[in-house]
N, C-alpha and C positions, 0 to 999 in steps of 0.2 A: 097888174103884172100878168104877165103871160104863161099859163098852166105850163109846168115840165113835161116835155116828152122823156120818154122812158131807152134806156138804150143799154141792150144787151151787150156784152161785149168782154174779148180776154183783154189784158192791156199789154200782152204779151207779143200780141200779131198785129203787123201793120196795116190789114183791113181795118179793124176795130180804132185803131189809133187816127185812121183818118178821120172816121164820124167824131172823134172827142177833137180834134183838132179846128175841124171845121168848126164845129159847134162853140169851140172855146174863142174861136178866133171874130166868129161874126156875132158872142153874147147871146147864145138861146140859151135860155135853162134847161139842164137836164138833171135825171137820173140814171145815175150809171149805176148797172147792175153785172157786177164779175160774175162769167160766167167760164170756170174754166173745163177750157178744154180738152188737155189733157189728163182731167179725173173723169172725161166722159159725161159732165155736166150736158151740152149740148145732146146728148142720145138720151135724157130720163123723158117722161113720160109729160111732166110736166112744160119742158122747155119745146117739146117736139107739137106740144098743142098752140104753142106761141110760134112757132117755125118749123112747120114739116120737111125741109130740106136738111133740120141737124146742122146749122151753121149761124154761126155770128162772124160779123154785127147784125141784128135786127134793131131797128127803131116803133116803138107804140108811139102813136099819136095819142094826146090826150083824149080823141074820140077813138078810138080804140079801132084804128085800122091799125097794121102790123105793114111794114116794109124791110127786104131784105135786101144782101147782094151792098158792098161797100161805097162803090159809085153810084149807085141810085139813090142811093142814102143820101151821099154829100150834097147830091146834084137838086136833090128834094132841098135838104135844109139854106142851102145857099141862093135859092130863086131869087131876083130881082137886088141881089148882091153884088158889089166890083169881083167877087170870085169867077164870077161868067160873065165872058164878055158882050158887050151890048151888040158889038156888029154881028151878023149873021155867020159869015164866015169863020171868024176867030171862033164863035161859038160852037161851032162845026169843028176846026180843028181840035178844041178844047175834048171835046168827046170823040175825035179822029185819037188823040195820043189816050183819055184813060178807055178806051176800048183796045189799043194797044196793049197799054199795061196789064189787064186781065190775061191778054192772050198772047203776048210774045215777050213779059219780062217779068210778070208774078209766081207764074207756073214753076219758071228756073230760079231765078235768083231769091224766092223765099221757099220755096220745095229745095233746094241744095243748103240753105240755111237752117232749117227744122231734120233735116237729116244728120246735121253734122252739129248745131248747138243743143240738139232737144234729144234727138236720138243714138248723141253720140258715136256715131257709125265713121270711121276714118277713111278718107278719101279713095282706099279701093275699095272700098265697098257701098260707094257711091256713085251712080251711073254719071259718067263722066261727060254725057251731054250734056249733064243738067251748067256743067260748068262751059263749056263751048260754048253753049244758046243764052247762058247767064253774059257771059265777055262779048256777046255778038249784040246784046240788047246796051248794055252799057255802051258800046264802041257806037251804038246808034244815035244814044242821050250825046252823046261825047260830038259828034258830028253838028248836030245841031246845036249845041251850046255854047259853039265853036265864036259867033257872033253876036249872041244875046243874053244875058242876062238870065232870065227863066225861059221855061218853056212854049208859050203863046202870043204872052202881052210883054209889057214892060215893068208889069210886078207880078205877084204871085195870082195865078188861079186853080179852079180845081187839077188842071192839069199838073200843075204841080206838087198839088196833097197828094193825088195819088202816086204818083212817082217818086217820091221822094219815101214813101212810107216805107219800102222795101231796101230803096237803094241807100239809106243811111247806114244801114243795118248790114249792109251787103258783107262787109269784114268775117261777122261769125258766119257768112257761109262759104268761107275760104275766100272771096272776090280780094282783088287788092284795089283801091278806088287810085291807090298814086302813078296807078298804070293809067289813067282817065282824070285829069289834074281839073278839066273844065266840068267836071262832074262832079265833084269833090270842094269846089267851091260855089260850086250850084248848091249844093245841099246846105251849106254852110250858110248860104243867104235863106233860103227858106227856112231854115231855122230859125236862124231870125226874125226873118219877118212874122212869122207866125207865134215867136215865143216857146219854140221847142227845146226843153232840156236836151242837149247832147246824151245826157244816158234813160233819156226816156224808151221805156220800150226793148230793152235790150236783155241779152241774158244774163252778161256783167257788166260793169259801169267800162265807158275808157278810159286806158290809164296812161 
């Protein structure tokens, strides 16, 4: 049997929820260790010698390197998996859309999310880009979804854990997904296929 890699993580953020999903999905064993976030666990002295950036997820290798950062995670645990695809290209787009997600649909739609389900802060007094650039990133997933099924291949790859991780969730941060009907049954299949509770991850169940 294959030694446990160790993996930090809230189960709260859909960073974190990616690494347990991939992981669950392609059978590696691990150790999940909560680390939460919002009592400042990630800033004690001891987590910061495990991760000097102060952020989860981290992954320890059973030899004891440390990897952080939530797509480099996936992209590590899933090598030589149908999560990534074999052609060159596909494999290219596959990190063309989760380099996206870090930088033009994470930022907004799970920062407008933690504002308003974590931080309870009511929508004026939430900077109101964050919902603009959040509807301009969905309306992009929505564009593309428009003809396919997922987002690279013809089933689920990393492209997909990553993007899905925020946009399921997208409701508590005001989004409405029935404005984006082909995105909302996007998500609906990767849940699926991957075996994701619907109220996994959430700050209340849906009802």
């Amino acid at each position: 049997m294959l030694a446990p890699v160790r993996i930090y993580g809230d189960q709260r953020s859909g960073n974190c929820l990616k690494v347990k999903w991939t992981a669950d999905h392609l059978g590696i064993p691990y150790e999940w260790h909560e680390v939460d976030v919002l009592k400042g666990q990630t800033r004690t002295e001891d987590f910061l010698a495990i991760n000097p950036a102060g952020q989860v997820p981290c992954l320890e290798r059973p030899d004891g390197r440390i990897l952080a950062q939530s797509n480099a995670i996936i992209f590590h645990l899933a090598r030589g998996s149908k999560l990534i695809p074999s052609d060159d290209f596909d494999q290219a787009k596959m990190l063309e859309w989760m380099f996206w997600e870090q930088y033009s649909h994470e930022p907004f739609i799970a920062v407008r999310r933690f504002r308003k389900a974590f931080q309870n802060l009511s929508d004026d007094e939430i900077d109101p880009e964050l919902m603009a650039k959040g509807r301009r990133a969905l309306g992009v997933m929505e564009m593309r979804l428009l003809s396919r099924d997922f987002m690279v291949r013809n089933h689920v790859t990393l492209a997909d854990i990553a993007l899905v991780a925020y946009t399921r969730v997208a409701d508590e941060g005001g989004f409405d997904l029935d404005e984006f009907l082909g995105v909302r049954a996007w998500v609906a299949r990767v849940e699926n296929e991957l075996g994701i509770d619907p109220d996994a991850g959430r700050v209340s169940p849906v009802l």
